[in-house]
C-alpha positions as CSV (number, residue, x, y, z in Angstrom):
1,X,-10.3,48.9,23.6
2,X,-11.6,45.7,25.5
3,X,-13.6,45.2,22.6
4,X,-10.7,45.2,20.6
5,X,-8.6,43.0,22.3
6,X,-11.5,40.5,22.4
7,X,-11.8,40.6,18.3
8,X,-8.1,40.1,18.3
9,X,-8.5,37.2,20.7
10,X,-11.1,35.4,18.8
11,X,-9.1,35.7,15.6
12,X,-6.3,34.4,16.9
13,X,-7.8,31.4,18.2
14,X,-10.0,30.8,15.0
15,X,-6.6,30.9,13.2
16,X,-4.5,28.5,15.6
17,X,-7.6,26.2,15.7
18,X,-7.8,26.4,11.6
19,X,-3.6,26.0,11.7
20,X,-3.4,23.1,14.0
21,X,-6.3,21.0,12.5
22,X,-4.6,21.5,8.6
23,X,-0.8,21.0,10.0
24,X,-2.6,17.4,11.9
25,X,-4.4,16.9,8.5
26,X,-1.5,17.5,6.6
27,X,0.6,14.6,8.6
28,X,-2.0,11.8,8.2
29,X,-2.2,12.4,4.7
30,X,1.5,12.6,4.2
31,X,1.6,9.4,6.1
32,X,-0.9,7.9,3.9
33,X,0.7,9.0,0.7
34,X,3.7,7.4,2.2
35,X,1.8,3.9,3.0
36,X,0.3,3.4,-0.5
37,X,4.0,4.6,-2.3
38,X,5.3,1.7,0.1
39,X,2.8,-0.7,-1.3
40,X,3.2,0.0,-4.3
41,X,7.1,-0.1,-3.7
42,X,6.9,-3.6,-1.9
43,X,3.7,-5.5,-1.7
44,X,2.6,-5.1,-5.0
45,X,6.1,-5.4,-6.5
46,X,6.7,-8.1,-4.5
47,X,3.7,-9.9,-5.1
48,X,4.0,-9.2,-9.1
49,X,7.4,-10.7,-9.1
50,X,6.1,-13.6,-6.7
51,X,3.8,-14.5,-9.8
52,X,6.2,-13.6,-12.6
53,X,8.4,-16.3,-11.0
54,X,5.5,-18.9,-10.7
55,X,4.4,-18.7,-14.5
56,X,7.7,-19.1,-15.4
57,X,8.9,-21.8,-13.3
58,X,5.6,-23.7,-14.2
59,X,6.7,-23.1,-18.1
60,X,9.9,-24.6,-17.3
61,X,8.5,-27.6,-15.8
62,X,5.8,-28.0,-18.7
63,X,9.0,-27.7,-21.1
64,X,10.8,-30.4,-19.1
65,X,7.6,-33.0,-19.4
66,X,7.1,-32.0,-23.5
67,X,10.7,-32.8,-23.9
68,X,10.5,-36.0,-21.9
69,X,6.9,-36.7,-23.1
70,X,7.8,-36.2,-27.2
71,X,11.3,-34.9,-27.5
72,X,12.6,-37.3,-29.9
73,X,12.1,-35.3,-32.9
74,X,14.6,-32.7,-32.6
75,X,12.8,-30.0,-33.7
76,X,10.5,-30.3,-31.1
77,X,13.5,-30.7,-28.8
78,X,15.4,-27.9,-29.5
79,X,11.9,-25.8,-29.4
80,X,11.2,-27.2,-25.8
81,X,15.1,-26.4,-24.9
82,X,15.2,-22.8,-26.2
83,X,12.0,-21.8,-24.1
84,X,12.9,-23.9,-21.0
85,X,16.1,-21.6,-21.4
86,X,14.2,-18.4,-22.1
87,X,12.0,-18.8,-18.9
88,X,15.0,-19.9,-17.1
89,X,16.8,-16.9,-17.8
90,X,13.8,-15.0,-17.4
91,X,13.2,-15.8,-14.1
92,X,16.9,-15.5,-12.9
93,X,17.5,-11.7,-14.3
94,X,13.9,-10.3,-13.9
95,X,11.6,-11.5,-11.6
96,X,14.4,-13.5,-8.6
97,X,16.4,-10.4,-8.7
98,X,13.1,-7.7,-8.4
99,X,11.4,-10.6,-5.3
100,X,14.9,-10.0,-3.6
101,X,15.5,-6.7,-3.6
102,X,12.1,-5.8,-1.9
103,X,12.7,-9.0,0.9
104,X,15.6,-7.2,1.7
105,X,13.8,-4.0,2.6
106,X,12.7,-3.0,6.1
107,X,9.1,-4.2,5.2
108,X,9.6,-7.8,4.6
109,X,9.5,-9.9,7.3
110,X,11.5,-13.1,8.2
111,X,8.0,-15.5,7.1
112,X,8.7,-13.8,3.7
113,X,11.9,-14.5,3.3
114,X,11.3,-17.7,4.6
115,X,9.6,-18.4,1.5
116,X,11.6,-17.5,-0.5
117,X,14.3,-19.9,0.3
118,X,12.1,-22.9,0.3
119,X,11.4,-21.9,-3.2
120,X,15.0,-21.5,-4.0
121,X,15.4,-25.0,-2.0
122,X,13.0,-26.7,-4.5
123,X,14.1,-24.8,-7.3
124,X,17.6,-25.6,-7.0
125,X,16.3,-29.1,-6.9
126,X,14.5,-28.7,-9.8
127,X,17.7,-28.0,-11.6
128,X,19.8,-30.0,-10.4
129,X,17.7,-33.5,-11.4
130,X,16.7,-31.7,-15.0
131,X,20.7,-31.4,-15.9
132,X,21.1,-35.3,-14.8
133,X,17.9,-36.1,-16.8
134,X,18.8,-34.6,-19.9
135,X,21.8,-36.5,-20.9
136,X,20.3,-39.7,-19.1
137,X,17.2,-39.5,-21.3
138,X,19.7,-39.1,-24.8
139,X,21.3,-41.9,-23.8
140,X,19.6,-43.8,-21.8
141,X,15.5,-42.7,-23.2
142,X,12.6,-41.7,-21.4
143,X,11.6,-43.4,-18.8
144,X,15.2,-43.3,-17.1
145,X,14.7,-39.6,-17.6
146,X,11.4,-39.4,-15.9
147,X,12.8,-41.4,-12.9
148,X,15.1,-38.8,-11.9
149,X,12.2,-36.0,-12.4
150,X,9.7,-38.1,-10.9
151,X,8.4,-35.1,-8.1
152,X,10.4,-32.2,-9.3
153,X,9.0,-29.2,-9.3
154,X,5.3,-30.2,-8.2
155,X,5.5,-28.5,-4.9
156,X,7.8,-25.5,-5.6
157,X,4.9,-23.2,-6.5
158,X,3.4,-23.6,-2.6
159,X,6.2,-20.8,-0.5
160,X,4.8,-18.8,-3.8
161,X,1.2,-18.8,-2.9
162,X,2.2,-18.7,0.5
163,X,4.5,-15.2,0.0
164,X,1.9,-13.6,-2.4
165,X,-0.6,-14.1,0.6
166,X,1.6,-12.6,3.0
167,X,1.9,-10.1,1.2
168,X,-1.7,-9.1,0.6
169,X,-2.6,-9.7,4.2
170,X,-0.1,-6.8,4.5
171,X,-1.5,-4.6,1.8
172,X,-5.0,-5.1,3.1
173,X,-3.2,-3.9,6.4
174,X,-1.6,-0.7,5.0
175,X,-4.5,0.1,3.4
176,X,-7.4,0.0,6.2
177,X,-4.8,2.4,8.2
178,X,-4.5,4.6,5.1
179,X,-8.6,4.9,5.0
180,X,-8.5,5.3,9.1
181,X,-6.1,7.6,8.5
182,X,-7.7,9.4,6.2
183,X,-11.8,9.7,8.2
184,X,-9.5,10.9,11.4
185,X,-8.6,13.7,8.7
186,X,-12.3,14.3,7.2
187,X,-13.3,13.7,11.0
188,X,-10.9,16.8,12.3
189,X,-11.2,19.3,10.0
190,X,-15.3,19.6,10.1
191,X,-14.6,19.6,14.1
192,X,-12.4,22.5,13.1
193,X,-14.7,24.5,10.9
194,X,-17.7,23.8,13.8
195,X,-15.2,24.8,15.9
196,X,-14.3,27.8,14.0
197,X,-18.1,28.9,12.9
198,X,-19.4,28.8,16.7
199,X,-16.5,30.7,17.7
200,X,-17.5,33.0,14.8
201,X,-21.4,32.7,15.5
202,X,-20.1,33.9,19.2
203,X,-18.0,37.3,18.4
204,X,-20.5,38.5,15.8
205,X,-23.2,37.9,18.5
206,X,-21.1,39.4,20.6
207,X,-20.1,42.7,19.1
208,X,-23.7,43.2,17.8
209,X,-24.7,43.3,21.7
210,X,-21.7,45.3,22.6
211,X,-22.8,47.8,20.0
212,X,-26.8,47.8,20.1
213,X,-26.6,48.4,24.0
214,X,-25.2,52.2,23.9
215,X,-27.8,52.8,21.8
216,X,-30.6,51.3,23.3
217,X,-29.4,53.5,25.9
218,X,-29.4,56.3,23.9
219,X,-32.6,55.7,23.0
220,X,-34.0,55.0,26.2
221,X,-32.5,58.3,27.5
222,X,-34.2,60.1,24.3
223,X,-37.5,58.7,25.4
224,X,-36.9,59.8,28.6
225,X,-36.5,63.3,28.2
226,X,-39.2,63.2,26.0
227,X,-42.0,61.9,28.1
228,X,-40.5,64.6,30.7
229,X,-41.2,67.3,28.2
230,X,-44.6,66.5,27.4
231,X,-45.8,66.2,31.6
């Protein structure tokens, strides 16, 4: 019966210590899972739209210089004007609207959305002086035109650069907890099956000893009687 009861006992302990170590496992991993869905959710999203809205405001400005640069034949004009357009509206309905939506998350931080108004600040800007240049320069030519875009745009691109740093600084963040997360996990469960196997190593030793000792009595006993015969 004691015997029993002590099997039973070691079970149950290799069990809860198998049980706890995969429920503990089972939570770092989950939170892991949940770190690299939220960088792909925000950082990466974030930072992809952070560079969709940098290669299109630079295409913009590029359109406003070519215009200003060699816009008088209007072919070349209306060219420049339809993809300084495009990009325009590119930027507005794809990219601005993604870069927002993630700043307004949980994750960003003020710094980060602090970008992103200076680059709506200098982007506004940007704007504003391109629709006073364009009539100017139709009436007025060129270098009227170029006065009132003379530093547009050149800095815009910096609360960019800025942002998509931020942002990586934060991945890289993420995902050194994710990988510490994730050797406490590798870390636990061998401590667990060392655990388990000593505890294993121990009962087997165990119930081998509790059996071999009635019969080495046995046989002791049997010996015994027979050296008792013999005299």
């Amino acid at each position: 019966m004691k015997l029993r009861m002590k099997l039973g006992l070691a079970f149950v302990v290799m069990v809860g210590v198998t049980v706890l170590a995969g429920g503990f496992a089972l939570y770092q991993l989950n939170r892991s899972s949940a770190a690299l869905r939220d960088m792909s959710e925000h950082e990466m999203t974030a930072s992809l739209a952070a560079f969709g809205i940098r290669a299109n405001f630079d295409e913009m400005v590029w359109a406003t210089k070519n215009l200003l640069l060699r816009g008088t034949d209007q072919e070349i004009f209306l060219k420049e004007i339809e993809m300084f357009n495009y990009k325009k509206t590119r930027l507005e309905t794809l990219w601005m609207p993604m870069l927002e939506k993630v700043l307004k998350g949980p994750d960003a931080t003020e710094e980060q959305r602090k970008f992103l108004d200076e680059f709506k600040r200098e982007y506004a800007a940007f704007n504003e002086a391109w629709e006073r240049a364009l009539p100017v320069y139709r009436s007025q030519g060129q270098e009227a035109a170029d006065a009132i875009m003379s530093g547009k745009g050149r800095t815009a691109d910096k609360p960019l650069i800025a942002l998509v740093r931020s942002m990586r600084e934060a991945t890289f963040k993420d995902m050194e907890a994710a990988a510490a997360r994730t050797r406490m996990v590798v870390i636990i469960m061998l401590a667990a099956f060392v655990v388990a196997v000593v505890i294993a190593v121990t009962v087997i030793f165990y119930v081998t000893r509790q059996l071999t000792i009635p019969l080495e009595e046995a046989l002791k006993i049997k010996r015994e009687s027979m050296d008792s015969q013999k005299t």
